[in-house]
py3Dmol code that shows the C-alpha trace and the ligand (Angstrom):
import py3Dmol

protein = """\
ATOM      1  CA  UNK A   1     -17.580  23.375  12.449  1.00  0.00           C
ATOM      2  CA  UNK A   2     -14.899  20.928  11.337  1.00  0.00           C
ATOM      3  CA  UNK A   3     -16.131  18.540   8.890  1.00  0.00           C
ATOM      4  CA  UNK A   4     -16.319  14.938   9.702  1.00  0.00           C
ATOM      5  CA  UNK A   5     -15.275  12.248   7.310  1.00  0.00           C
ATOM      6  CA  UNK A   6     -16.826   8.849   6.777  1.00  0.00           C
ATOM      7  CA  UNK A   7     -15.177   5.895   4.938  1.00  0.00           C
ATOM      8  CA  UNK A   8     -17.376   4.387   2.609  1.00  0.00           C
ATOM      9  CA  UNK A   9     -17.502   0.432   2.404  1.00  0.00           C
ATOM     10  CA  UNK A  10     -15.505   0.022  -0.878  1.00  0.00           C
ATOM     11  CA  UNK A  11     -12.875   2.168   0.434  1.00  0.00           C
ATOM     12  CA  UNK A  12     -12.849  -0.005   3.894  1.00  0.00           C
ATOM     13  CA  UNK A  13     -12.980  -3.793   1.780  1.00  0.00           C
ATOM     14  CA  UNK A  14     -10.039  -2.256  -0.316  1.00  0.00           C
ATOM     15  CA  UNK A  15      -8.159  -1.257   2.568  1.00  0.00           C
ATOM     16  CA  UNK A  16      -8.970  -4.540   4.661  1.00  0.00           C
ATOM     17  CA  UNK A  17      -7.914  -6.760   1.861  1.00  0.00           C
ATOM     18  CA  UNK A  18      -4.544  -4.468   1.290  1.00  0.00           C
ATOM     19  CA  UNK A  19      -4.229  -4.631   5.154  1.00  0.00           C
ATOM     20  CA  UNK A  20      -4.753  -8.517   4.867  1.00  0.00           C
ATOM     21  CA  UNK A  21      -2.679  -9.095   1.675  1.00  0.00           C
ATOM     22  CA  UNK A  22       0.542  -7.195   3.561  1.00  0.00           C
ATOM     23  CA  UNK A  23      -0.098  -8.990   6.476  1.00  0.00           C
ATOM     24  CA  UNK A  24       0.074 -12.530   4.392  1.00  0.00           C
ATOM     25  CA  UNK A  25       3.212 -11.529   3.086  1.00  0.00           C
ATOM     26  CA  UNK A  26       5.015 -10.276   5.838  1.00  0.00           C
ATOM     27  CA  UNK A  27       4.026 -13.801   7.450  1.00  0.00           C
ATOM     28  CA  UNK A  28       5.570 -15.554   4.001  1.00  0.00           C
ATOM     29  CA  UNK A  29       8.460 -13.385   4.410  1.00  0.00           C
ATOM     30  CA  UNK A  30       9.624 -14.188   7.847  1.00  0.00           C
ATOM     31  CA  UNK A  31       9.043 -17.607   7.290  1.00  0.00           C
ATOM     32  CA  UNK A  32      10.253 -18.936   4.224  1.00  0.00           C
ATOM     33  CA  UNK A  33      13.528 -16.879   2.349  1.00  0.00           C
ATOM     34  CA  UNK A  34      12.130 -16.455  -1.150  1.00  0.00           C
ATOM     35  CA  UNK A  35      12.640 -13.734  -2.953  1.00  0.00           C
ATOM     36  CA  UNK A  36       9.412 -13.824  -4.544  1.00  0.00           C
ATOM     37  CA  UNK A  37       7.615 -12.971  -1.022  1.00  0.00           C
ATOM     38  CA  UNK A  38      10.035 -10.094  -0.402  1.00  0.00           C
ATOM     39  CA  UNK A  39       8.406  -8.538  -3.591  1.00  0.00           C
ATOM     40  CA  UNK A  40       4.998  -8.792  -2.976  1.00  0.00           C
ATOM     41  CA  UNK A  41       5.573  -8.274   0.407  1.00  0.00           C
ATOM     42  CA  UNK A  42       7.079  -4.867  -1.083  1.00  0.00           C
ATOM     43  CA  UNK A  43       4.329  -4.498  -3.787  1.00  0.00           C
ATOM     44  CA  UNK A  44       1.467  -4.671  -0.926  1.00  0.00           C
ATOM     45  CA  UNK A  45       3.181  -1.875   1.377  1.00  0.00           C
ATOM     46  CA  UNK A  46       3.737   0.466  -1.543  1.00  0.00           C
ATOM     47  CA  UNK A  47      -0.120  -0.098  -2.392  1.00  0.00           C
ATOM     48  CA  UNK A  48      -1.169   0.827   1.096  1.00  0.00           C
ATOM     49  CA  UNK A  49       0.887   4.040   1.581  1.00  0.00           C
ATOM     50  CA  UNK A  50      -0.223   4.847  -2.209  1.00  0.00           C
ATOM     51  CA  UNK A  51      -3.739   4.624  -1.571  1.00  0.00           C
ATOM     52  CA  UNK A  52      -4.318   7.990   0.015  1.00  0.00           C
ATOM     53  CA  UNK A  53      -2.904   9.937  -2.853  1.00  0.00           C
ATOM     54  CA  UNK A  54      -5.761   8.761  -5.325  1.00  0.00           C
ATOM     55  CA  UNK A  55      -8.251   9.668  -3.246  1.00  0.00           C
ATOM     56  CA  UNK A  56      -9.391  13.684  -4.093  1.00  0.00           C
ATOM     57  CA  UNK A  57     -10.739  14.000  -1.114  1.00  0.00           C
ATOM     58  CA  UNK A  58      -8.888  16.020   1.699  1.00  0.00           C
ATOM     59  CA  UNK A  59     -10.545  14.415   4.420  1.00  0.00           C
ATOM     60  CA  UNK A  60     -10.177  10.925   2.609  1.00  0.00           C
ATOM     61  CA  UNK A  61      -5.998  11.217   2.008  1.00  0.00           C
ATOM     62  CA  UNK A  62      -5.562  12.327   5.922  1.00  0.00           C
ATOM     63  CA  UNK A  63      -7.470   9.673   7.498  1.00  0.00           C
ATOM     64  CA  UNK A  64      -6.105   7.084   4.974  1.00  0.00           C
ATOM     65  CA  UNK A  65      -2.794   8.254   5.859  1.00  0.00           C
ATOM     66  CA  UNK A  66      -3.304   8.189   9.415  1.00  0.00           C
ATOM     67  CA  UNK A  67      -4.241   4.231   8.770  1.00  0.00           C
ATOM     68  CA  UNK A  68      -0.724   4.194   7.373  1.00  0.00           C
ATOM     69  CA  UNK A  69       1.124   4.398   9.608  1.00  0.00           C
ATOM     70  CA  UNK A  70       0.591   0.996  11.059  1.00  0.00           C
ATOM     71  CA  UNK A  71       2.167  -0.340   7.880  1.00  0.00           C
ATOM     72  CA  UNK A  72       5.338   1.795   7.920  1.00  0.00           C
ATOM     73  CA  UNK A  73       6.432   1.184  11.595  1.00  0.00           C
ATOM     74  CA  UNK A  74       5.796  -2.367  10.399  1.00  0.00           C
ATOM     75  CA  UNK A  75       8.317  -2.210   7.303  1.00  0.00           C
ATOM     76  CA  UNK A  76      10.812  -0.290   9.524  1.00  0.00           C
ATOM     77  CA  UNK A  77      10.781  -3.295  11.906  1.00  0.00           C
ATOM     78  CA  UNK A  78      11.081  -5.627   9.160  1.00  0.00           C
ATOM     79  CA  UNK A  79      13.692  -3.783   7.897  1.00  0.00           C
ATOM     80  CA  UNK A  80      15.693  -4.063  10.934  1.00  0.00           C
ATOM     81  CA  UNK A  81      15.126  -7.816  11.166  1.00  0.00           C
ATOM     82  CA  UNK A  82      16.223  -8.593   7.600  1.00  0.00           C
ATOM     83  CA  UNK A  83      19.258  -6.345   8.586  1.00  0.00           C
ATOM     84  CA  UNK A  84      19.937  -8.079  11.543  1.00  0.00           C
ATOM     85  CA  UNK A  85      18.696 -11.894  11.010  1.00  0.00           C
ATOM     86  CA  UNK A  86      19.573 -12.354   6.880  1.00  0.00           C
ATOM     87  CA  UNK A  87      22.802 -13.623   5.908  1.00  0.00           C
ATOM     88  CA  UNK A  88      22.698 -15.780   2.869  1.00  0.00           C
ATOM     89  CA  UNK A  89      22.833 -19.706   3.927  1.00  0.00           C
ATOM     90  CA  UNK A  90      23.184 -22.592   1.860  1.00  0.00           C
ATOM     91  CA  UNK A  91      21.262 -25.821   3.002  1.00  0.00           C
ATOM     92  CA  UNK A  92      22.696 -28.761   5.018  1.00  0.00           C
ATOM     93  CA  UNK A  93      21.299 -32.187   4.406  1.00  0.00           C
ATOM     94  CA  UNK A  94      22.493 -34.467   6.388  1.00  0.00           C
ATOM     95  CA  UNK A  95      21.712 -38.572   4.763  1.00  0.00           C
ATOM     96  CA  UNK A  96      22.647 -41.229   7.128  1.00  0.00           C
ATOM     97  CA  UNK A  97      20.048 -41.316   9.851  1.00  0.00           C
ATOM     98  CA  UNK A  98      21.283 -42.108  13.578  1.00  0.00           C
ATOM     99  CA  UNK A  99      18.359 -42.554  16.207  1.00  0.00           C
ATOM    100  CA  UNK A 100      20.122 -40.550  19.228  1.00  0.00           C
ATOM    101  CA  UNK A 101      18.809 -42.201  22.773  1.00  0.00           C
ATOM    102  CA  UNK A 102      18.015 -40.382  25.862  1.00  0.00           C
ATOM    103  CA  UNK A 103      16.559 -40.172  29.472  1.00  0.00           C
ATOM    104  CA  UNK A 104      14.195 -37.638  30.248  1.00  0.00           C
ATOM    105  CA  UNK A 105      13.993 -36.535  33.956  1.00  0.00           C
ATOM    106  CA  UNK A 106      10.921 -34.326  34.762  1.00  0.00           C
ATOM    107  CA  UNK A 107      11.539 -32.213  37.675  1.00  0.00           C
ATOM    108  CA  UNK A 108       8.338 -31.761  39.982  1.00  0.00           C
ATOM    109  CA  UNK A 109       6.030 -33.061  37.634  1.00  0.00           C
ATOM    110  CA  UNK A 110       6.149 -30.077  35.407  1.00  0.00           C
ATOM    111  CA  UNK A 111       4.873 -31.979  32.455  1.00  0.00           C
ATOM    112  CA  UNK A 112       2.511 -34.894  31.878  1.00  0.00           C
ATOM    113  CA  UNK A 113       3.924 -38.348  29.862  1.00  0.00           C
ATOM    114  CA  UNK A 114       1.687 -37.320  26.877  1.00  0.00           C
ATOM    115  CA  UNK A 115       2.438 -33.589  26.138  1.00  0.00           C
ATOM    116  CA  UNK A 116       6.301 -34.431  26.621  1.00  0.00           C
ATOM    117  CA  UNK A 117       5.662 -36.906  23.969  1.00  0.00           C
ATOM    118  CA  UNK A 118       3.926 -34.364  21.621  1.00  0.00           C
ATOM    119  CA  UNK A 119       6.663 -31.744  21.865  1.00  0.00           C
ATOM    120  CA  UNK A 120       9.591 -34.761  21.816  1.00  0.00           C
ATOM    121  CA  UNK A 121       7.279 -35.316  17.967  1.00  0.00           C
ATOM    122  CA  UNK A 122       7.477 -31.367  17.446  1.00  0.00           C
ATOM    123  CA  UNK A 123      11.392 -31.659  17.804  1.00  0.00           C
ATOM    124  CA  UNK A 124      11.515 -34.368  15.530  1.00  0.00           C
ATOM    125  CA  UNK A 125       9.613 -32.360  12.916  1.00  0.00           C
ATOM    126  CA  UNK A 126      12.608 -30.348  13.025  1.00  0.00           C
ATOM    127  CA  UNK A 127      15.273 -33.352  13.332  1.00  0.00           C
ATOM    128  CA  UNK A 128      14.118 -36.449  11.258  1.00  0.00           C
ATOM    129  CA  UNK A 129      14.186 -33.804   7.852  1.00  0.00           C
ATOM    130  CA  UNK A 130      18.140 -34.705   9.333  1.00  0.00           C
ATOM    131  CA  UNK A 131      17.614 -37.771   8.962  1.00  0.00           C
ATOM    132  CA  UNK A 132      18.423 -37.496  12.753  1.00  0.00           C
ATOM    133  CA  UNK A 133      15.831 -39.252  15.168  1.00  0.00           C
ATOM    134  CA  UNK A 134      15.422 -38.518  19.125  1.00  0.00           C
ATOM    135  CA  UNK A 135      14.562 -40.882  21.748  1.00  0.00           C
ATOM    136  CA  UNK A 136      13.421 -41.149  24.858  1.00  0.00           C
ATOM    137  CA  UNK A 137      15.078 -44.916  26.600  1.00  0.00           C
ATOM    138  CA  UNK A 138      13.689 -44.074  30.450  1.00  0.00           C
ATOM    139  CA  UNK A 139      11.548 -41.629  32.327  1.00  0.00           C
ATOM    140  CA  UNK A 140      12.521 -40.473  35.742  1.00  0.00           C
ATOM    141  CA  UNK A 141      10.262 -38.342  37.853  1.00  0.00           C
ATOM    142  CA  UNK A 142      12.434 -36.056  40.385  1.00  0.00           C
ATOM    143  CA  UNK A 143      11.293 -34.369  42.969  1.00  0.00           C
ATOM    144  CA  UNK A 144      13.868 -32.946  44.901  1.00  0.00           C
ATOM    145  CA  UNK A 145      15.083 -30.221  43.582  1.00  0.00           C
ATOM    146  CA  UNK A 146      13.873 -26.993  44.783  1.00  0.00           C
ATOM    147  CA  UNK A 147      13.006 -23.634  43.330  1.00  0.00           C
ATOM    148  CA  UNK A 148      16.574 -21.724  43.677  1.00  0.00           C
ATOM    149  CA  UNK A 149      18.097 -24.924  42.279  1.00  0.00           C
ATOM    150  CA  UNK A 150      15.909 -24.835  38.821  1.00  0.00           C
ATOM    151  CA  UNK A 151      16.444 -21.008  38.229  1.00  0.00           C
ATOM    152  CA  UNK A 152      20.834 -22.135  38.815  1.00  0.00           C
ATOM    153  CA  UNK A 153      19.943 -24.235  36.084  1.00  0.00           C
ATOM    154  CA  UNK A 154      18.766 -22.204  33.749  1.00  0.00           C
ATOM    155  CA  UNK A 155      20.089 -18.611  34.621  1.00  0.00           C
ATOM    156  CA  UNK A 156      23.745 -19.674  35.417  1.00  0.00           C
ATOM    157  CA  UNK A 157      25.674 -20.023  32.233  1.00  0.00           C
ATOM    158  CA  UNK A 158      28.232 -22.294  34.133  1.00  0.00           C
ATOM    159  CA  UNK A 159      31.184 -20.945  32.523  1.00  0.00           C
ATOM    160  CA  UNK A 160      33.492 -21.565  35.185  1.00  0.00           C
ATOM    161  CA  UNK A 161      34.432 -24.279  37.395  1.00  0.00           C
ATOM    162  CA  UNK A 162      32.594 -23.474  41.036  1.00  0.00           C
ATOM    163  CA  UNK A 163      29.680 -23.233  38.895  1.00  0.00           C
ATOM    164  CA  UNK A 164      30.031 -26.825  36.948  1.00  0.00           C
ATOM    165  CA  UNK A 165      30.368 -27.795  40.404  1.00  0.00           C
ATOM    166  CA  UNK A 166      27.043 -26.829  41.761  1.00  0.00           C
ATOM    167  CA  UNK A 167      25.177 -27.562  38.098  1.00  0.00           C
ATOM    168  CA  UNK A 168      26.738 -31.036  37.938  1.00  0.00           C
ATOM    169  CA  UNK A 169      25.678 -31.538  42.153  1.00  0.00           C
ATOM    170  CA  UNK A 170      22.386 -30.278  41.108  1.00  0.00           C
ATOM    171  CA  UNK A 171      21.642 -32.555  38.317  1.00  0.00           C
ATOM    172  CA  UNK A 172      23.674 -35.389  39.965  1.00  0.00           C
ATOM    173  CA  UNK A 173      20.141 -37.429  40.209  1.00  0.00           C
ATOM    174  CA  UNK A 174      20.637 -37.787  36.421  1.00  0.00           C
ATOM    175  CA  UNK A 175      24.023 -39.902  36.871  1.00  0.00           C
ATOM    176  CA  UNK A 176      22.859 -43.130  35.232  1.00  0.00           C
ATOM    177  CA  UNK A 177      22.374 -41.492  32.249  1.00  0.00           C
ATOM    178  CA  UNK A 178      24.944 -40.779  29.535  1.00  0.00           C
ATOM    179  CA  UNK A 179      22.770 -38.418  27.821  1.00  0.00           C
ATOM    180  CA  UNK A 180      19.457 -36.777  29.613  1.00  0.00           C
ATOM    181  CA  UNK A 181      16.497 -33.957  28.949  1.00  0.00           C
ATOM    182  CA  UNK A 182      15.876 -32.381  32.272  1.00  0.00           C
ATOM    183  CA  UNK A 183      12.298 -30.689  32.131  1.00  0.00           C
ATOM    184  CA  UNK A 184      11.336 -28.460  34.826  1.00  0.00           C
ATOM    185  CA  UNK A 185       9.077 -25.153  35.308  1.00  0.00           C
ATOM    186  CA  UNK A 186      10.830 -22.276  37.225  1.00  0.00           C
ATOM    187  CA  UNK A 187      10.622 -18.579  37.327  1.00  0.00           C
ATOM    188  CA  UNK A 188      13.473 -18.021  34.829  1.00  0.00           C
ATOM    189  CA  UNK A 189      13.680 -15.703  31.866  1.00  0.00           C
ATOM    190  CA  UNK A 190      15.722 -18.290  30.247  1.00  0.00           C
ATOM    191  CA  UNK A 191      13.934 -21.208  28.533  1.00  0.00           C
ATOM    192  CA  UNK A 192      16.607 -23.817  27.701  1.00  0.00           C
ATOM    193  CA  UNK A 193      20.101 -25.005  28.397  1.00  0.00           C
ATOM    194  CA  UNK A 194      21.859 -27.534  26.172  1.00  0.00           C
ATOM    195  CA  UNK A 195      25.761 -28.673  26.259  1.00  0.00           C
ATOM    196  CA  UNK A 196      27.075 -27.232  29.425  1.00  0.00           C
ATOM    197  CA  UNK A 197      29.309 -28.436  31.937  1.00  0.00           C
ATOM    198  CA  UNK A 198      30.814 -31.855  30.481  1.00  0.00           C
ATOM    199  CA  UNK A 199      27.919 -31.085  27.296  1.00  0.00           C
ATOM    200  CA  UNK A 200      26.044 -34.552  28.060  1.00  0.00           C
ATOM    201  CA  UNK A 201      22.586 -32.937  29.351  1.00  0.00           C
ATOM    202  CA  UNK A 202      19.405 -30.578  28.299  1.00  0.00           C
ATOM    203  CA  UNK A 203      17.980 -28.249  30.529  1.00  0.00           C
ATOM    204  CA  UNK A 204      14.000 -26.880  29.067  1.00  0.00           C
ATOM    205  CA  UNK A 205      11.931 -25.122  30.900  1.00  0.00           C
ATOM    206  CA  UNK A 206       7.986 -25.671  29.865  1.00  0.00           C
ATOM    207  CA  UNK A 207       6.668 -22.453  30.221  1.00  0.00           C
ATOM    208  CA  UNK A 208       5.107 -20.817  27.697  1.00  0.00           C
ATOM    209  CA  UNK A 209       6.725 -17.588  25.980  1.00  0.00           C
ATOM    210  CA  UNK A 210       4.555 -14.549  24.623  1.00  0.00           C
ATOM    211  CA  UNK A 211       1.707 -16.895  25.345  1.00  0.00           C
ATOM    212  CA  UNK A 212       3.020 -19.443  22.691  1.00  0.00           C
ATOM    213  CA  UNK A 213       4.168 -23.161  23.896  1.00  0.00           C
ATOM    214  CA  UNK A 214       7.340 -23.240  22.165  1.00  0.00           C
ATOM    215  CA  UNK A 215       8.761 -26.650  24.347  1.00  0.00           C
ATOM    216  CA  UNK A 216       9.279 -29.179  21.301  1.00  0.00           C
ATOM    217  CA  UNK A 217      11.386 -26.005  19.159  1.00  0.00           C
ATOM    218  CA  UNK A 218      13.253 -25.565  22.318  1.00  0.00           C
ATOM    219  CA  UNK A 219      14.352 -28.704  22.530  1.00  0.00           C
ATOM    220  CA  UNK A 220      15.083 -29.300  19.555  1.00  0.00           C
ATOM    221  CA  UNK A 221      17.074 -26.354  19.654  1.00  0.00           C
ATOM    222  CA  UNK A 222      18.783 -27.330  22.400  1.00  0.00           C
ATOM    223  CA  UNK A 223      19.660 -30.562  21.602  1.00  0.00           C
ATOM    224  CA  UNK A 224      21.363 -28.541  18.388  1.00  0.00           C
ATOM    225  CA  UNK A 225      23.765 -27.073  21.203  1.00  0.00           C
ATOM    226  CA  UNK A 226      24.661 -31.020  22.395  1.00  0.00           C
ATOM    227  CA  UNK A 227      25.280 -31.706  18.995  1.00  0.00           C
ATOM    228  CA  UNK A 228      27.793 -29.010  19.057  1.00  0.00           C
ATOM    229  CA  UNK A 229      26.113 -25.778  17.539  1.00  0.00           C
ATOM    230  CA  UNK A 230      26.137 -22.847  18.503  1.00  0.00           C
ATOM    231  CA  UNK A 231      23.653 -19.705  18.088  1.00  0.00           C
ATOM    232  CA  UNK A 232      23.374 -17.480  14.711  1.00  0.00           C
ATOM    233  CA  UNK A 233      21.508 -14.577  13.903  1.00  0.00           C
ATOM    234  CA  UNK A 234      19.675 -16.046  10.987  1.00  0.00           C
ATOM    235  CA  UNK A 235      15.921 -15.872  10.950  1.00  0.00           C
ATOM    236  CA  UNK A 236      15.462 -18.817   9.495  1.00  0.00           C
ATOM    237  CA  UNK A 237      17.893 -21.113  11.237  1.00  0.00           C
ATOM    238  CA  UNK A 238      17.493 -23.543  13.955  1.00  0.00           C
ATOM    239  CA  UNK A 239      19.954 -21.943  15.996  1.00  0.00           C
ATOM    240  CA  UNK A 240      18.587 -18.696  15.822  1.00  0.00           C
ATOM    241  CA  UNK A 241      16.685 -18.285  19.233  1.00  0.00           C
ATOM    242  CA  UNK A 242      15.935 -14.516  18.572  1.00  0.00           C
ATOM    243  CA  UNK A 243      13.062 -15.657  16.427  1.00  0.00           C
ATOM    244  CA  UNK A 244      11.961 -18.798  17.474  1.00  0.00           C
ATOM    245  CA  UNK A 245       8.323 -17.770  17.535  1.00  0.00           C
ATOM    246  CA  UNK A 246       8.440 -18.326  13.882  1.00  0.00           C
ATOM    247  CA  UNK A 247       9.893 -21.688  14.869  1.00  0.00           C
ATOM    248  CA  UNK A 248      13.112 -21.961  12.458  1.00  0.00           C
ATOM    249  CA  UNK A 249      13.863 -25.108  11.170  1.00  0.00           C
ATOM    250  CA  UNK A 250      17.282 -24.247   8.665  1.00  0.00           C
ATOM    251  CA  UNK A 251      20.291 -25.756   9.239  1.00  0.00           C
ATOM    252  CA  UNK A 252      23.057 -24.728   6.641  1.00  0.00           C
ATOM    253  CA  UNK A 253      26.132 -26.838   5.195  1.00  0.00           C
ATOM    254  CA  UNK A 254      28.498 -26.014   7.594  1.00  0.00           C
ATOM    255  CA  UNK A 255      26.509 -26.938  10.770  1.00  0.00           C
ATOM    256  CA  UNK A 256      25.664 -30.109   8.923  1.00  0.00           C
ATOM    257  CA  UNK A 257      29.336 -30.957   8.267  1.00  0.00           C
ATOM    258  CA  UNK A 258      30.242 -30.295  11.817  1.00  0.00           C
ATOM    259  CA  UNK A 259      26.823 -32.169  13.097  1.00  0.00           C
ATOM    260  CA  UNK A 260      28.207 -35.666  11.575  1.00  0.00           C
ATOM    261  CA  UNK A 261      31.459 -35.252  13.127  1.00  0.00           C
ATOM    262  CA  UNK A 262      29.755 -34.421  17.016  1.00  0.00           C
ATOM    263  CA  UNK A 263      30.250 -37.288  19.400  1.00  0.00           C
ATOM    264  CA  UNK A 264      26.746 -37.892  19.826  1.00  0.00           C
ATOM    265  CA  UNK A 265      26.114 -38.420  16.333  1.00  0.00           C
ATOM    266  CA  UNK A 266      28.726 -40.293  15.509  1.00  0.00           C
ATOM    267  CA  UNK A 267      28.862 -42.968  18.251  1.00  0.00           C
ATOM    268  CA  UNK A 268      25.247 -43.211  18.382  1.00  0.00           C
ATOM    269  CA  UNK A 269      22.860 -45.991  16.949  1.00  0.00           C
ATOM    270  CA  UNK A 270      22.656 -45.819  13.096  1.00  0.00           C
ATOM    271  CA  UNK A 271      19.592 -46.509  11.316  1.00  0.00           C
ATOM    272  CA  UNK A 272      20.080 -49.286   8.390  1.00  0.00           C
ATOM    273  CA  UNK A 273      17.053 -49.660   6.180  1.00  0.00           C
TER     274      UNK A 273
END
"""
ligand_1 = """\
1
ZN
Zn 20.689 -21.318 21.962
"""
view = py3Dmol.view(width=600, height=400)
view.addModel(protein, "pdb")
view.setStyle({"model": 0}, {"cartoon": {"style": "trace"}})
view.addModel(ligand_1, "xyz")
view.setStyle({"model": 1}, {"stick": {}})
view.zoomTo()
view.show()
C-alpha cells in the first residue's frame, strides 16, 4: 500500500511564510526598481526550491517539490517581464507647474460627477509629482452617440484620413472645446485613446480591466499621449500600458524634456506661487 505523507505544522508555517515572503518581494519588485528587492526577491525563491532537499524524508522532498513548482513558473514569468519591460531609465522632473484646463464630456451617463472626480484625483497622483495639474473647466452630458459610434472611437486607430473624418464627425459635439476628456462605456477591448486626429481630445472608456478600475491611470496615461508621448516597454513607466495593473507612475528625462516643449504645456496656464 503506498504510503501517505502528512506535512507537519512547522513544516507548513515555514513554507507559508517562505510562500508569503516571495510573494512580498515579487510585489516590491514589480513595483519599485531597486536592486535591493531583486535580491531578496532572489534569496526567497532559492529558499523555497531549497527546502525540499533538507528534508530526509522521501515522501517530504516530493511533495515539497511538487509545492515548487508554483514558485518556478512564477520566476520564469518574471524573468520574461524583466526581459521584456527593464531598460535602465533615468528620472524626469519636471519644476514649473502649469494647471492644464479641460472639458469633460460623458457619453450616456457612463460615470457619475463624483467618481469622475476621484479618478481625475488618481491622475493627478500621477501628474502633480510633474508639477503638472489637470482640470476639469465644464461638464457636458451627451447622449447621442450610439453603441457602433463608441467602439469607432476606441477600436479605430484613425490613422488615415476617411477615418479622422468619421472620429472628428463623431466627437463633433465636443467643438467648443479646445481640449476635452470624452468618457464613455462600450464593448471595446481597448480602454483609452489620447492625441489622435488633430491630438486635442481623450477618449477613456470606464470599464473595469481584470476586475480592477484602472480609469484615473488611464487617463492619466492618456493625457501623456496629448502631451506628446508615446508608449515604452518599461514596467515602471507611465507610458507603459502593458503593465498598468501595477499602475506605473515613471517618467524619465527625455519624456520630461520633450513634455515642456508640447503645445499643451507650454501655452497653458502657469502656476506662480
Ligand atoms: Zn498608450
Amino acid at each position: 500500500m503506498e504510503e501517505k505523507y502528512k506535512i507537519s505544522m512547522e513544516e507548513l508555517i515555514l513554507l507559508l511564510l517562505a510562500f508569503f515572503f516571495f510573494f512580498v518581494m515579487f510585489i516590491f519588485l514589480i513595483k519599485m526598481n531597486f536592486l535591493i528587492y531583486f535580491f531578496f526577491f532572489l534569496v526567497s525563491a532559492t529558499l523555497i526550491l531549497l527546502f525540499p532537499i533538507f528534508l530526509k524524508n522521501k515522501l517530504h522532498r516530493r511533495f515539497l517539490l511538487k509545492c515548487s513548482l508554483f514558485p518556478i513558473f512564477f520566476i520564469l514569468i518574471l524573468i520574461f517581464v524583466l526581459f521584456c519591460f527593464n531598460n535602465y531609465e533615468e528620472k524626469g522632473q519636471n519644476l514649473i507647474p502649469y494647471e492644464i484646463e479641460f472639458d469633460a464630456y460623458i457619453v450616456n451617463n457612463s460615470i457619475t460627477p463624483g467618481k469622475l472626480n476621484m479618478d481625475l484625483l488618481k491622475a493627478n497622483e500621477i501628474w502633480n509629482e510633474q508639477n503638472i495639474f489637470l482640470r476639469i473647466k465644464e461638464t457636458f452630458y451627451i447622449e447621442e452617440i450610439d453603441f457602433l459610434e463608441e467602439s469607432f472611437l476606441l477600436n479605430v486607430d484613425a490613422t488615415n484620413k476617411s477615418e479622422c473624418l468619421k472620429y472628428n464627425e463623431i466627437i463633433s459635439f465636443s467643438n467648443k472645446s479646445e481640449l476635452r476628456l470624452i468618457l464613455l462605456d462600450s464593448e471595446s477591448n481597448h480602454r483609452g485613446r489620447g492625441c489622435i486626429c488633430g491630438c486635442d481630445s481623450i477618449v477613456v472608456d470606464i470599464k473595469k480591466e481584470l476586475s480592477l478600475d484602472l480609469t484615473g491611470w488611464n487617463i492619466a496615461h492618456e493625457f501623456g499621449h496629448l502631451f506628446g508621448q508615446f508608449d515604452i516597454k518599461n514596467r515602471y513607466n507611465l507610458m507603459c500600458d502593458q503593465l498598468k495593473v501595477i499602475k506605473p507612475s515613471f517618467l524619465n528625462k527625455k519624456q520630461i524634456y520633450s513634455l515642456t516643449r508640447n503645445t499643451f504645456i507650454s501655452s497653458s496656464v502657469k502656476i506662480y506661487n
